[in-house]
C-alpha positions as CSV (number, residue, x, y, z in Angstrom):
1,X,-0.3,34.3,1.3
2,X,0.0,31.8,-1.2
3,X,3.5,30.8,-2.4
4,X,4.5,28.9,-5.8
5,X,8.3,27.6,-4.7
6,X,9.0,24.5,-6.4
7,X,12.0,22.6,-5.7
8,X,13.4,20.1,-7.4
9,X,14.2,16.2,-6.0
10,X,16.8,13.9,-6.8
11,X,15.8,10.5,-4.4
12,X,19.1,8.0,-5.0
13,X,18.2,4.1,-4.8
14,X,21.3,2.4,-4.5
15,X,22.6,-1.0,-4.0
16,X,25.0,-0.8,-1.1
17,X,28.6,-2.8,-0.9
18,X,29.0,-4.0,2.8
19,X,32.8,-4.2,2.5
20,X,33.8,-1.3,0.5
21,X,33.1,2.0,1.1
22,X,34.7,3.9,-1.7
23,X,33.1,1.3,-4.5
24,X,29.8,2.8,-3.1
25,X,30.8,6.3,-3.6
26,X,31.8,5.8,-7.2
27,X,28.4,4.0,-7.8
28,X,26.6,7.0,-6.0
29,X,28.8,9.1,-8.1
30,X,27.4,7.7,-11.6
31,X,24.3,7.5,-10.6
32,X,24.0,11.2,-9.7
33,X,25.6,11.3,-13.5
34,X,22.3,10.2,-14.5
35,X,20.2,13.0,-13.2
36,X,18.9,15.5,-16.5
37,X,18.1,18.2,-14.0
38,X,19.6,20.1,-11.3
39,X,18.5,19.4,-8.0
40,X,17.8,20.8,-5.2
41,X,18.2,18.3,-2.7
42,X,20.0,14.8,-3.5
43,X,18.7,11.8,-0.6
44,X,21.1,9.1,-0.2
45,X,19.7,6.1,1.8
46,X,20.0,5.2,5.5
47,X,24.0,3.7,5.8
48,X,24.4,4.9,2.5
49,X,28.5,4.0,2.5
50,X,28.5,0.7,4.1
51,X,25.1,-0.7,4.9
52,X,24.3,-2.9,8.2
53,X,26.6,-6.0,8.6
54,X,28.5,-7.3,11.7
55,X,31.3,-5.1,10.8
56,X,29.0,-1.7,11.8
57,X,31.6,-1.2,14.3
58,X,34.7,-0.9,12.1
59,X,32.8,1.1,10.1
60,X,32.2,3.6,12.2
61,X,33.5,7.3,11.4
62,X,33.9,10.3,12.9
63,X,32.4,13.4,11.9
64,X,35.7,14.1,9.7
65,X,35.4,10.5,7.8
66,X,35.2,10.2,4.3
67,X,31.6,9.0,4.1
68,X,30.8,12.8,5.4
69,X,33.7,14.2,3.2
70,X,31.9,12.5,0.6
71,X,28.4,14.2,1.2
72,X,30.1,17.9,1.2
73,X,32.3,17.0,-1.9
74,X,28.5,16.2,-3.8
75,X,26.6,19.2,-2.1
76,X,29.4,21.5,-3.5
77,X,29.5,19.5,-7.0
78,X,25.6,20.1,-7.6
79,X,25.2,23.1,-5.1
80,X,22.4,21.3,-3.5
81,X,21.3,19.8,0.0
82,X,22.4,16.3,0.1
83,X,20.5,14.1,3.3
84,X,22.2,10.8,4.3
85,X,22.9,8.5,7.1
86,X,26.5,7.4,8.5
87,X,27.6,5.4,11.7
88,X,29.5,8.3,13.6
89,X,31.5,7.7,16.7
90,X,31.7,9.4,18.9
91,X,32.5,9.8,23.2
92,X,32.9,6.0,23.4
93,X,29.2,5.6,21.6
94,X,28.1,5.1,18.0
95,X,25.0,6.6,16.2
96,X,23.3,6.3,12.9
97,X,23.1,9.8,12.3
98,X,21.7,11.5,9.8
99,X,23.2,14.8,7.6
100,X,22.3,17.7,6.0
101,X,24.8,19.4,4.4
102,X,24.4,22.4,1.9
103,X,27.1,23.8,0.6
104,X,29.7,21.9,1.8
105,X,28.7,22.4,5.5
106,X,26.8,20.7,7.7
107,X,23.4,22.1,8.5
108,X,21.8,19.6,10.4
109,X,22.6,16.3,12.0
110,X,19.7,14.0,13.5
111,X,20.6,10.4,14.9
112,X,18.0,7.9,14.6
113,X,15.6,7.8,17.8
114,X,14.3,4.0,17.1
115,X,17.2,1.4,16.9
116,X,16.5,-1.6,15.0
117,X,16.3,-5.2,16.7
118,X,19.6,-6.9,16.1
119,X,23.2,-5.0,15.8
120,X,21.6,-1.5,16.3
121,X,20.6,-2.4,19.1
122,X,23.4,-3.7,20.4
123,X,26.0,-1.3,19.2
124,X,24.4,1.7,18.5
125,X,23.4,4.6,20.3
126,X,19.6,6.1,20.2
127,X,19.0,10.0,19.7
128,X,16.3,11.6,21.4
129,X,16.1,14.8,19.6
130,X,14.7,15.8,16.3
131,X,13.5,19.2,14.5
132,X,12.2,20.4,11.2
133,X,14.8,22.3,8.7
134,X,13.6,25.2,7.0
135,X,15.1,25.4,3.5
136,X,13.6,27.3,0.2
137,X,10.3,28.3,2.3
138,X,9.9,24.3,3.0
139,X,9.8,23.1,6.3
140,X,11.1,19.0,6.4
141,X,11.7,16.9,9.0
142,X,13.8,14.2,8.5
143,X,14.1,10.7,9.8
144,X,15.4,7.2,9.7
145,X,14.1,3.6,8.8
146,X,12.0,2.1,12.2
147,X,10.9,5.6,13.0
148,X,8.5,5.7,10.6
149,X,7.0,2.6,12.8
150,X,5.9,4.9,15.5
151,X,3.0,8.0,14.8
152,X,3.6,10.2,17.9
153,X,7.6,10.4,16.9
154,X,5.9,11.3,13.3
155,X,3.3,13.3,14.0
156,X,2.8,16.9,12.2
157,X,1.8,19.8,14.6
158,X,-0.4,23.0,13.4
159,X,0.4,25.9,15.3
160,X,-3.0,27.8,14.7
161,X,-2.3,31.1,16.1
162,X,0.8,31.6,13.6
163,X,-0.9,29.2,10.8
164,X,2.7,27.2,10.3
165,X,3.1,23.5,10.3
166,X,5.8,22.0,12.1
167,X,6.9,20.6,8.4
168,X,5.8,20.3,4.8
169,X,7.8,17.2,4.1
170,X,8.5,14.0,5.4
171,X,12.2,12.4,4.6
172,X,12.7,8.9,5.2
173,X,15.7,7.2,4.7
174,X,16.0,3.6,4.8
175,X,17.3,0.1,4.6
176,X,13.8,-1.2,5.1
177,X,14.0,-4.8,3.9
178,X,11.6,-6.6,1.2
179,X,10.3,-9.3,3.4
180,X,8.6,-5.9,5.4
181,X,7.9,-4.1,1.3
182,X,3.9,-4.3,2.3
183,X,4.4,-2.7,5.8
184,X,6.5,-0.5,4.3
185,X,4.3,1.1,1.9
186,X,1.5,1.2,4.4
187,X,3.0,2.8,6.8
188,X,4.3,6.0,4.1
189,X,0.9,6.4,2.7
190,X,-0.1,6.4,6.4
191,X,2.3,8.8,7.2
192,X,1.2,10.9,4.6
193,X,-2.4,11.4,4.8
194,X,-2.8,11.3,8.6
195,X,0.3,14.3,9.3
196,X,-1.0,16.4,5.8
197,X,2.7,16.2,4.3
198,X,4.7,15.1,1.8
199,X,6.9,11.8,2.3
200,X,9.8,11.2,0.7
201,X,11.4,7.9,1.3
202,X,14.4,6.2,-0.1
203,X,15.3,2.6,0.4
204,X,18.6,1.0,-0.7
205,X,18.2,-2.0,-3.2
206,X,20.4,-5.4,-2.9
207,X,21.7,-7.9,-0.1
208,X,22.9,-5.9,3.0
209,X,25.2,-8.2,5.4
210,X,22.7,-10.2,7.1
211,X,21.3,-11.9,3.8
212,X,18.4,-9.5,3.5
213,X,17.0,-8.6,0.4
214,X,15.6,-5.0,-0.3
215,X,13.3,-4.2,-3.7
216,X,13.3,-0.1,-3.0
217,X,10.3,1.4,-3.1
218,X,12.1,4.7,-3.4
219,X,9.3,7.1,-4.1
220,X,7.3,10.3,-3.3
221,X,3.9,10.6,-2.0
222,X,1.6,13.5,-1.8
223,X,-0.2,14.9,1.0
224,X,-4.0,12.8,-0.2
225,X,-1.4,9.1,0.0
226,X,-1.1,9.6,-3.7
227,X,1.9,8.2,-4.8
228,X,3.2,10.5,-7.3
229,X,6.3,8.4,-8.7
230,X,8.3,5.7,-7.6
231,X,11.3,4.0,-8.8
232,X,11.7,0.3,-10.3
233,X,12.0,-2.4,-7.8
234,X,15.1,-4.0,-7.6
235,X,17.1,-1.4,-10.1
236,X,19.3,0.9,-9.3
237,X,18.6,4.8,-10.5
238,X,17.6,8.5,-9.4
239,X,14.4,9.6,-9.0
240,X,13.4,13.3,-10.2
241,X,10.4,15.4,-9.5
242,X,9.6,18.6,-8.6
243,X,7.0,19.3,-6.1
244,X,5.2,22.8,-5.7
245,X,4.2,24.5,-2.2
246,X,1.3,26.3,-3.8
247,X,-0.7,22.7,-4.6
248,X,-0.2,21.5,-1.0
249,X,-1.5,24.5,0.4
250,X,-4.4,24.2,-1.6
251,X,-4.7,20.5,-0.5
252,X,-4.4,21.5,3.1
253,X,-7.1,24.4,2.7
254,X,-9.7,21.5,0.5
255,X,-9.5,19.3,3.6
256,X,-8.7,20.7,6.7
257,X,-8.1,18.0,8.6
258,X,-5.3,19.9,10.9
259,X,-8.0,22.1,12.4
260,X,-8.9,18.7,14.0
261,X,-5.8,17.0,15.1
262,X,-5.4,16.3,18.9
């Protein structure tokens, strides 16, 4: 049966502080002032309170800290999901681990699978697990930054007996830098078309620790690698857009390419 739930997006490209957490929760703050609808689902980008520096460890939290205090204070503000990454800590290790919270509770966590060269690497902690969230007849799977580097961790499935799809939507969050802004795009598009899904991505804006300069390239992209809006590079704003199931089932039923997937 065809469905007609639209939801609507709120994608938040930010320029992240290195040093001071609470200056990048007011700036999240005003920006979210900007939105002229209500959303559904708010996406902060990957280390959305602090960014990657050499201080990663100090920044660290644990799953009572104020950068996840922060998240449930704005699901319960715009009664909305809000999706962001935070370095937690916890049993001696550190992640870079993802949340979903909806009404001031957490629904979901997910820590990234694929750990950047550099200080992920060296002081973080891989995940290994990951799974779709089901949420206003959507199914999404969320993940982080270098994932998006590798298809199988990617890849859509089609269960044909029950005709589901292991998700609808594809979240990426990320601190992907502009040096990579051509990669970047290629791989989204990519990951759009070949897994017959939506992809969200955000990407932060600004100097992170290191010296690296990010543009963005915050934007949504439809099941065909149509991108179907995108913020400014280099600014700082909300992106808004509603999507609606009933076009991407029509897409998937035009060109059936998941009766074909290995």
């Amino acid at each position: 049966m065809e469905t007609n739930t639209n939801i609507n997006i709120c994608l938040v490209q930010s320029d992240i502080d290195s040093a001071d957490k609470q200056k990048n929760f007011a700036n999240d703050r005003a920006l979210l002032a900007q939105m002229r609808q209500q959303p559904d689902l708010i996406v902060l980008p990957e280390m959305f309170s602090c960014g990657f520096s050499e201080d990663i460890v100090s920044h660290a939290e644990t799953m009572q800290g104020m950068s996840v205090q922060f998240m449930k204070d704005i699901s319960l503000q715009y009664h909305a999901v809000v999706i962001g990454s935070v370095p937690i800590k916890e049993n001696a290790s550190i992640y870079n681990r993802l949340f979903w919270i909806f009404n001031g509770e957490i629904v979901y966590t997910y820590d990234k699978r694929h750990l950047y060269f550099g200080c992920e690497k060296t002081y973080l902690k891989a995940g290994h697990n990951k799974s779709a969230v089901q949420f206003h007849a959507w199914n999404m799977m969320p993940l982080i930054c270098y994932d998006i580097r590798f298809p199988k961790w990617c890849r859509n499935e089609y269960d044909a007996k029950n005709k589901k799809f292991l998700y609808d939507i594809l979240i990426v969050i990320a601190n992907f830098p502009s040096v990579r802004a051509d990669a970047f795009q290629t791989l989204l598009t990519t990951r759009a078309i070949e897994n017959q899904a939506y992809v969200f991505a955000v990407n932060r804006i600004g100097k992170d620790g290191y010296d690296n300069e990010h543009k963005g390239q915050t934007q949504i992209i439809d099941p065909f690698g149509m991108t179907l809006a995108q913020m400014p590079d280099y600014q700082q704003g909300v992106l808004e857009y509603a999507i609606n199931q009933r076009y991407l089932e029509k897409s998937r039923l035009f060109f059936p390419v998941f009766e074909d997937w290995d």
